[in-house]
MDTraj code that builds the backbone (N, CA, C; nanometers):
import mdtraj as md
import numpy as np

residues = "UNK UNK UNK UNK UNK UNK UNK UNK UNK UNK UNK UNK UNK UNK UNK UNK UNK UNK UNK UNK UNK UNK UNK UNK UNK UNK UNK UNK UNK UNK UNK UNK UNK UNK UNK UNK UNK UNK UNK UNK UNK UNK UNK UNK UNK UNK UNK UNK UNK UNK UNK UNK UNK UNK UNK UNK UNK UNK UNK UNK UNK UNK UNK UNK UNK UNK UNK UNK UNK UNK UNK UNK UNK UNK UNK UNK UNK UNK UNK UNK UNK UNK UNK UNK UNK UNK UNK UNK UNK UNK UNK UNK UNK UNK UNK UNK UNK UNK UNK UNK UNK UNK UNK UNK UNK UNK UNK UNK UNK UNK UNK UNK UNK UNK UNK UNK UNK UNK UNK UNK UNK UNK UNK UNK UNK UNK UNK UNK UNK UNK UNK".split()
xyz = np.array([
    [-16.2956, 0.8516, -9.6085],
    [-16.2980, 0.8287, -9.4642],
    [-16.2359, 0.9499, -9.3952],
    [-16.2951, 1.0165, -9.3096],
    [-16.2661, 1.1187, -9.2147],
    [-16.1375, 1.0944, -9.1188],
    [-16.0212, 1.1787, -9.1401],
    [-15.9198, 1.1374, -9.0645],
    [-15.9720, 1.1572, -8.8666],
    [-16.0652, 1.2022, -8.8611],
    [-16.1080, 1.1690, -8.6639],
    [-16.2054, 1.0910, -8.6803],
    [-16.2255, 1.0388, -8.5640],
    [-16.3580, 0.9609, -8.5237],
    [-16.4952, 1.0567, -8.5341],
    [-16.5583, 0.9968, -8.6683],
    [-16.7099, 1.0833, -8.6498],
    [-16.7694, 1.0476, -8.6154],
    [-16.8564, 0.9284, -8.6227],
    [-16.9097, 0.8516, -8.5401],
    [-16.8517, 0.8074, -8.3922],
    [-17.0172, 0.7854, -8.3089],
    [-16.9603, 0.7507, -8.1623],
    [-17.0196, 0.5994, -8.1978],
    [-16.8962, 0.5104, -8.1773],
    [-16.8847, 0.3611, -8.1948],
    [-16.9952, 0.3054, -8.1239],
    [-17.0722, 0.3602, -8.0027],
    [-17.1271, 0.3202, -7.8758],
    [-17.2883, 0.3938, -7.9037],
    [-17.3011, 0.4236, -8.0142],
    [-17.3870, 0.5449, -8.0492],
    [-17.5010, 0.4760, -8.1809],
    [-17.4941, 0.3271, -8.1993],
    [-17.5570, 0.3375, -8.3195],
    [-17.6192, 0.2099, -8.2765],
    [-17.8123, 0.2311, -8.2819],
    [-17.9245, 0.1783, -8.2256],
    [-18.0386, 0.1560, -8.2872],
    [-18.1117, 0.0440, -8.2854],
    [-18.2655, 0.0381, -8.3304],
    [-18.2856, 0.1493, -8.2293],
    [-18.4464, 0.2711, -8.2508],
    [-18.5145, 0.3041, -8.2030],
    [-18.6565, 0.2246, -8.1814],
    [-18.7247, 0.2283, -8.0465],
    [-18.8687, 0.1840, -8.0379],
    [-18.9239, 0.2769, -8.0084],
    [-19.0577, 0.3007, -8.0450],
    [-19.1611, 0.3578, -7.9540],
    [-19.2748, 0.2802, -7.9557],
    [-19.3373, 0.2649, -7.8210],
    [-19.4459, 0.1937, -7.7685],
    [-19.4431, 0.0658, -7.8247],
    [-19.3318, 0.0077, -7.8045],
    [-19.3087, -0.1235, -7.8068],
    [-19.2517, -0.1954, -7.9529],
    [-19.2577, -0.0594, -8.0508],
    [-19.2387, -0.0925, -8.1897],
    [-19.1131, -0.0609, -8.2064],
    [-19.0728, -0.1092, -8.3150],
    [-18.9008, -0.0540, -8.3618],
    [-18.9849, 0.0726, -8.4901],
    [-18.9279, 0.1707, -8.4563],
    [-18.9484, 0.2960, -8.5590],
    [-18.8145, 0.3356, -8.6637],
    [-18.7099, 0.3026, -8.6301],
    [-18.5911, 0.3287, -8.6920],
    [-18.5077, 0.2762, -8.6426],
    [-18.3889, 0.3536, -8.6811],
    [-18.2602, 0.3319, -8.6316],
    [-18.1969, 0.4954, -8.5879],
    [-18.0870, 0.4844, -8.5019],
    [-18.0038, 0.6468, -8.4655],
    [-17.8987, 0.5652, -8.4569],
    [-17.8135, 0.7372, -8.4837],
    [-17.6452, 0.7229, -8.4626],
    [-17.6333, 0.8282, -8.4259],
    [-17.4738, 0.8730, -8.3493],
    [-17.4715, 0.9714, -8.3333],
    [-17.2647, 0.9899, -8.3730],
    [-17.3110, 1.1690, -8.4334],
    [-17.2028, 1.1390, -8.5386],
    [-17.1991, 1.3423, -8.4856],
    [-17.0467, 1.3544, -8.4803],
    [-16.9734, 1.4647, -8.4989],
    [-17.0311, 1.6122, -8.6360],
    [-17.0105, 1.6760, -8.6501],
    [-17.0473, 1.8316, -8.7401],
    [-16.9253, 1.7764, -8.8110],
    [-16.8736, 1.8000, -8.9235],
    [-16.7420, 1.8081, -8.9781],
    [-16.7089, 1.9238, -9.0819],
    [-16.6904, 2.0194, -8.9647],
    [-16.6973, 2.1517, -8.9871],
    [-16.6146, 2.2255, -8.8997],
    [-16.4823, 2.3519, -8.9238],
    [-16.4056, 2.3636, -8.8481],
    [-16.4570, 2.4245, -8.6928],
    [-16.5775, 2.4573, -8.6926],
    [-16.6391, 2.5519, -8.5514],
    [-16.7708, 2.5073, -8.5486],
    [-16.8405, 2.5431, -8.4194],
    [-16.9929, 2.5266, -8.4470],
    [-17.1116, 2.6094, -8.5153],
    [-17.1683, 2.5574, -8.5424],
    [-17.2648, 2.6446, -8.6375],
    [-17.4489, 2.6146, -8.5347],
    [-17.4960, 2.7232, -8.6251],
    [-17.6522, 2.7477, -8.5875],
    [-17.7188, 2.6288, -8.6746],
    [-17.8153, 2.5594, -8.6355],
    [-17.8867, 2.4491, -8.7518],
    [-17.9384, 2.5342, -8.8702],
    [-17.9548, 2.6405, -8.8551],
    [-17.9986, 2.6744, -8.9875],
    [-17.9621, 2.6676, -9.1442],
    [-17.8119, 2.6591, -9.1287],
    [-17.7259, 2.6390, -9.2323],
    [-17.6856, 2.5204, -9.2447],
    [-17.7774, 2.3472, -9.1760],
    [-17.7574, 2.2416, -9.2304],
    [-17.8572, 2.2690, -9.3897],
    [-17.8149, 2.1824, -9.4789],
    [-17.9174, 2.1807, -9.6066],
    [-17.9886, 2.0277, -9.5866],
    [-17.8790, 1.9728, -9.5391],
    [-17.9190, 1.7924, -9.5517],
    [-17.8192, 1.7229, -9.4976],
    [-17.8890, 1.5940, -9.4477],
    [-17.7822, 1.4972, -9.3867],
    [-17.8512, 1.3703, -9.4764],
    [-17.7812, 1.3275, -9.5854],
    [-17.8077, 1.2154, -9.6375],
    [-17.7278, 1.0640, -9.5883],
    [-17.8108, 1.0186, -9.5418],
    [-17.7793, 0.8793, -9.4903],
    [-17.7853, 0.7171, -9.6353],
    [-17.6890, 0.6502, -9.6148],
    [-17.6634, 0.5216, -9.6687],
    [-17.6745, 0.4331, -9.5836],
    [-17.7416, 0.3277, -9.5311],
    [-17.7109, 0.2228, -9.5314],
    [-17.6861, 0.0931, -9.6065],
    [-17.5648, 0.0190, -9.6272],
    [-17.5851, -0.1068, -9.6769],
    [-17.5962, -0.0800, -9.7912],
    [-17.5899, 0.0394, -9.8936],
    [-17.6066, 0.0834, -10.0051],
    [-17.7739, 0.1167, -10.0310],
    [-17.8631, 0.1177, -9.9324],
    [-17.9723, 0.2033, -9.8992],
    [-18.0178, 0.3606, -9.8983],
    [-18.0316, 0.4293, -9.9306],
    [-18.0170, 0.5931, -9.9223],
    [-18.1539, 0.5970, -9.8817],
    [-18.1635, 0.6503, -9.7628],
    [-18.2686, 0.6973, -9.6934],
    [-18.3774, 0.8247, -9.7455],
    [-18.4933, 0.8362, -9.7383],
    [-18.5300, 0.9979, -9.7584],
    [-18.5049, 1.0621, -9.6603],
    [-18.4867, 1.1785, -9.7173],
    [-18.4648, 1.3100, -9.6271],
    [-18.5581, 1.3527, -9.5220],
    [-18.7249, 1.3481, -9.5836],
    [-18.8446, 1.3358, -9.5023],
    [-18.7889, 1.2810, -9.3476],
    [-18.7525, 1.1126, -9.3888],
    [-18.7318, 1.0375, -9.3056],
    [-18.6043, 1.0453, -9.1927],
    [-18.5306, 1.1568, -9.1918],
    [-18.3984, 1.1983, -9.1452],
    [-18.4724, 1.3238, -9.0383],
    [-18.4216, 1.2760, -8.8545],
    [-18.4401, 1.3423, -8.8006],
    [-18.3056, 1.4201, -8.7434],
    [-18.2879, 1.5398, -8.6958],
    [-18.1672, 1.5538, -8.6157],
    [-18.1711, 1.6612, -8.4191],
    [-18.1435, 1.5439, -8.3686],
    [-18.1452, 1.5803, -8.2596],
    [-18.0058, 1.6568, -8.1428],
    [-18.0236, 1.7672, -8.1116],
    [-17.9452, 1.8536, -8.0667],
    [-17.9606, 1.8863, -7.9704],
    [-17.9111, 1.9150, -7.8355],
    [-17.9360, 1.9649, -7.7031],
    [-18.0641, 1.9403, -7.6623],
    [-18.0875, 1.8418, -7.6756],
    [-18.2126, 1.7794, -7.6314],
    [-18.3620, 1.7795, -7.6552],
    [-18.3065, 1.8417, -7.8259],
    [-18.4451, 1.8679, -7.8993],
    [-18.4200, 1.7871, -8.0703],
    [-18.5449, 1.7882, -8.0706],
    [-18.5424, 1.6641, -8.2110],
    [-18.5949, 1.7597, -8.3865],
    [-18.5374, 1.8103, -8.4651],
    [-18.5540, 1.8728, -8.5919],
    [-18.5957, 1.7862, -8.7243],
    [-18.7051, 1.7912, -8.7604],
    [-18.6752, 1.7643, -8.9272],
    [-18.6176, 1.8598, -8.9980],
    [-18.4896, 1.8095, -9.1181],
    [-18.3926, 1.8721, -9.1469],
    [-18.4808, 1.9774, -9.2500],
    [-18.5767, 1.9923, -9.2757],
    [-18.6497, 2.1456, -9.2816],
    [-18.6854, 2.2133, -9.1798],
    [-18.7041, 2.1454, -9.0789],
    [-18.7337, 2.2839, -8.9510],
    [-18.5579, 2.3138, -8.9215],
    [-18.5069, 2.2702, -8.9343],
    [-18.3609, 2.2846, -8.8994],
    [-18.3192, 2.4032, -8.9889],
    [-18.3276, 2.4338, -9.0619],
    [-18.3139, 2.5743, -9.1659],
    [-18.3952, 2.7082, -9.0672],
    [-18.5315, 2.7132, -8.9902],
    [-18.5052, 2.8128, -8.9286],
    [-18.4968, 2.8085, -8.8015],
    [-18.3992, 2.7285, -8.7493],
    [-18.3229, 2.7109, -8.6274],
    [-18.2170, 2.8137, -8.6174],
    [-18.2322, 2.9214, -8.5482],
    [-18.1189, 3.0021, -8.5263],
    [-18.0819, 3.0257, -8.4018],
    [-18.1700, 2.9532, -8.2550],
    [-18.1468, 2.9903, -8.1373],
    [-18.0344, 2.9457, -8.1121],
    [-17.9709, 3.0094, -8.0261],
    [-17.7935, 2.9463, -7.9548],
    [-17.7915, 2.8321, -7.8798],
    [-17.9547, 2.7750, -7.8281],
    [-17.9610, 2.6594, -7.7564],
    [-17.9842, 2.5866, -7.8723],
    [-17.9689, 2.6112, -7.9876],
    [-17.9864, 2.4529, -8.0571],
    [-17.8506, 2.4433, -8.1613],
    [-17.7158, 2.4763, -8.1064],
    [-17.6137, 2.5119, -8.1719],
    [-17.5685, 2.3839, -8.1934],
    [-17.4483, 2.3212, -8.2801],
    [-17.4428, 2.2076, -8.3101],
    [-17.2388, 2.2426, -8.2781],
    [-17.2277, 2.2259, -8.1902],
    [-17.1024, 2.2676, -8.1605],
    [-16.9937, 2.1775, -8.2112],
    [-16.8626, 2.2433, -8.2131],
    [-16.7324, 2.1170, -8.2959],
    [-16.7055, 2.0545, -8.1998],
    [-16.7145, 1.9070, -8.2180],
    [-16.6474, 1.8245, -8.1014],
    [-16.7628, 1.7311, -8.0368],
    [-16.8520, 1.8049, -8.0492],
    [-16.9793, 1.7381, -7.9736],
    [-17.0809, 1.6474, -8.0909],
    [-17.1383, 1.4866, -8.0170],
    [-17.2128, 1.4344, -8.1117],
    [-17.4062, 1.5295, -8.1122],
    [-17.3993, 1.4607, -8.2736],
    [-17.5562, 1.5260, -8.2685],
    [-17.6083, 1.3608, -8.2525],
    [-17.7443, 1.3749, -8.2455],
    [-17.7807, 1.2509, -8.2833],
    [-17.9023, 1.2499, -8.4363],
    [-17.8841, 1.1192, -8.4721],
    [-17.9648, 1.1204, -8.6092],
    [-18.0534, 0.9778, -8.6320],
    [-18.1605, 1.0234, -8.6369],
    [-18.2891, 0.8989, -8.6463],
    [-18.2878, 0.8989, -8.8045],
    [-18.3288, 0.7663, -8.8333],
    [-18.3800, 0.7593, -8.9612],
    [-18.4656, 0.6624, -8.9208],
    [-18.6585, 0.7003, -8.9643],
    [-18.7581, 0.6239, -8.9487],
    [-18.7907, 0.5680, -9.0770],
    [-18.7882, 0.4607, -9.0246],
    [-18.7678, 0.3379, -9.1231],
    [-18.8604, 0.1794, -9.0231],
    [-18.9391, 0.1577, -9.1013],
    [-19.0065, 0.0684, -9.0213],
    [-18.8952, -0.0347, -8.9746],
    [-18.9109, -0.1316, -8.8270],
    [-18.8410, -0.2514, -8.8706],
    [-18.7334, -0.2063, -8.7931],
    [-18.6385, -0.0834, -8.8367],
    [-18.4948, -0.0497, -8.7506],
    [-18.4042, -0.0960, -8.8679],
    [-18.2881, -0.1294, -8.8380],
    [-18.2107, -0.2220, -8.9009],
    [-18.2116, -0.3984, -8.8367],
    [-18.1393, -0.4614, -8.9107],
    [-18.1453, -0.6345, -8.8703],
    [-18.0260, -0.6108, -8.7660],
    [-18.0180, -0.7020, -8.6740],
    [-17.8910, -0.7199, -8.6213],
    [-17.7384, -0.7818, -8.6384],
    [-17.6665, -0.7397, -8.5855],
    [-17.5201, -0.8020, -8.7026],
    [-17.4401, -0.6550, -8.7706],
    [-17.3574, -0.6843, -8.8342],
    [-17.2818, -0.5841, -8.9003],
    [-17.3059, -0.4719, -9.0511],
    [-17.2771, -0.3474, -9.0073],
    [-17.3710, -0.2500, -9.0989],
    [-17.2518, -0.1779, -9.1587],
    [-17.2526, -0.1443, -9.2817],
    [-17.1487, 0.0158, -9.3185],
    [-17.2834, 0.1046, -9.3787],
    [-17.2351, 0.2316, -9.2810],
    [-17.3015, 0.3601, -9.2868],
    [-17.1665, 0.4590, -9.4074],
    [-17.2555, 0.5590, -9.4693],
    [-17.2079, 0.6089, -9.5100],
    [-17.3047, 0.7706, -9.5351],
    [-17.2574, 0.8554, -9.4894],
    [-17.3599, 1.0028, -9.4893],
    [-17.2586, 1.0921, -9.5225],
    [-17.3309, 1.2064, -9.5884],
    [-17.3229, 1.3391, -9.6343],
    [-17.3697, 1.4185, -9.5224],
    [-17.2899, 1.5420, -9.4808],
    [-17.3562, 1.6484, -9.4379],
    [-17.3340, 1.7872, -9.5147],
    [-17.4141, 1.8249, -9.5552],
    [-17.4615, 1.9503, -9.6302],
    [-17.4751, 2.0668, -9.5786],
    [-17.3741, 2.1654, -9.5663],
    [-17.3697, 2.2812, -9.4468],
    [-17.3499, 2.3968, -9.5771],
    [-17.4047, 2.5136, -9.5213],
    [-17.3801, 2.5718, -9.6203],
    [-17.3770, 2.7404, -9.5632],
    [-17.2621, 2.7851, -9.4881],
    [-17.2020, 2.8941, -9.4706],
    [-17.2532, 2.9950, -9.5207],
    [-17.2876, 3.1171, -9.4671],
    [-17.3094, 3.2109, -9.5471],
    [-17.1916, 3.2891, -9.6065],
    [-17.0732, 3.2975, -9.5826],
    [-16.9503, 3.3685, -9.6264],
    [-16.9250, 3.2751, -9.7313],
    [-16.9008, 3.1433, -9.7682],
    [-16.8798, 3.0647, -9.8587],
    [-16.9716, 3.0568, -10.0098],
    [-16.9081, 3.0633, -10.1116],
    [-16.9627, 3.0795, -10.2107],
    [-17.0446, 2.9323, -10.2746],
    [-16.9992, 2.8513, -10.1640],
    [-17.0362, 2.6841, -10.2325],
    [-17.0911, 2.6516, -10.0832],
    [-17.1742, 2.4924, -10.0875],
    [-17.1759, 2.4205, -9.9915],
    [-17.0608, 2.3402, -9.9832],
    [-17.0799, 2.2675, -9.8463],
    [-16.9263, 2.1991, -9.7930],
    [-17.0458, 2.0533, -9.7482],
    [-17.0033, 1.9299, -9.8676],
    [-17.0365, 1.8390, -9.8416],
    [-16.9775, 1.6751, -9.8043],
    [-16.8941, 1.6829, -9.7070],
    [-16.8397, 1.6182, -9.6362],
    [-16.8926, 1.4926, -9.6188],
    [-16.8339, 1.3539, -9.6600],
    [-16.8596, 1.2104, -9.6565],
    [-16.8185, 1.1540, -9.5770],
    [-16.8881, 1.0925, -9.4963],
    [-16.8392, 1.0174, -9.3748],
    [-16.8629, 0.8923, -9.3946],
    [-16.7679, 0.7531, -9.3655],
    [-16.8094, 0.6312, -9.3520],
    [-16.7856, 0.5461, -9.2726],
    [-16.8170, 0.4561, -9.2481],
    [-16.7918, 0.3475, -9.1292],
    [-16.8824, 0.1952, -9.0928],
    [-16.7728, 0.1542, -9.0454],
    [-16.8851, -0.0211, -9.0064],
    [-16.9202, 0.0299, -8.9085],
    [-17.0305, -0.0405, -8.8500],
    [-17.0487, -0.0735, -8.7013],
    [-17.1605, -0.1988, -8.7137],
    [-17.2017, -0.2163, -8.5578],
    [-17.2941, -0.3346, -8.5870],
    [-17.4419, -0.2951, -8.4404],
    [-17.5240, -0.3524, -8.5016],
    [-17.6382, -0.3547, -8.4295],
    [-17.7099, -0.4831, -8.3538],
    [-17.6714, -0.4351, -8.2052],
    [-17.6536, -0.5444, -8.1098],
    [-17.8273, -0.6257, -8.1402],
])
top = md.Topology()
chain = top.add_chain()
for i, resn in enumerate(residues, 1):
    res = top.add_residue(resn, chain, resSeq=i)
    for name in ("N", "CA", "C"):
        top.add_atom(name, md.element.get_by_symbol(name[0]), res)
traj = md.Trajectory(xyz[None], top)
């Protein structure tokens, strides 16, 4: 468990489009000491409920634009920076959404520095519930 709040408590939703439920989003903090360019995410692996999502299925949305975490590798513009402090948001399409009632999330983010000789894969967890 992350000693700050990574998750935004107020932040975690079925998605619809055109009347359908397509997934679910959350929106969750970098846990990384500064901000970085998306290019150097590798992956954001999502758990639900002891569920592990595909990666395919993992979107990430930033200053008001939406990435699959392969287009996110050649993301280098400064408008799509993922700054410290600030939430990103993250879809996972998944027919259905989640059920409503109480959930524990649990994700990896996979950043991988170019000065660093390793990736930095940071576990985040938490309840929340889906109104």
């Amino acid at each position: 468990m992350a000693g700050r709040q990574i998750y935004d408590p107020e932040g975690f939703r079925n998605v619809e489009k055109d009347g359908k439920t397509e997934g679910f989003s959350f929106r969750f903090k970098l846990q990384y000491y500064r901000g970085i360019t998306l290019s150097i995410i590798r992956d954001i692996k999502v758990t639900v409920d002891g569920k592990t999502y595909p990666r395919e299925d993992v979107r990430l949305s930033v200053n008001g634009e939406t990435f699959t975490l392969e287009e996110t590798r050649t993301v280098i513009s400064p408008l799509y920076r993922w700054e410290f402090g600030d939430f990103a948001t993250v879809t996972v399409l998944t027919e259905g959404g989640l059920s409503a009632g109480k959930h524990h999330i649990s994700t990896v983010q996979v950043v991988a520095p170019s000065y660093m000789p390793f990736q930095l894969e940071p576990v985040c967890e938490a309840d929340f519930e889906i109104n």
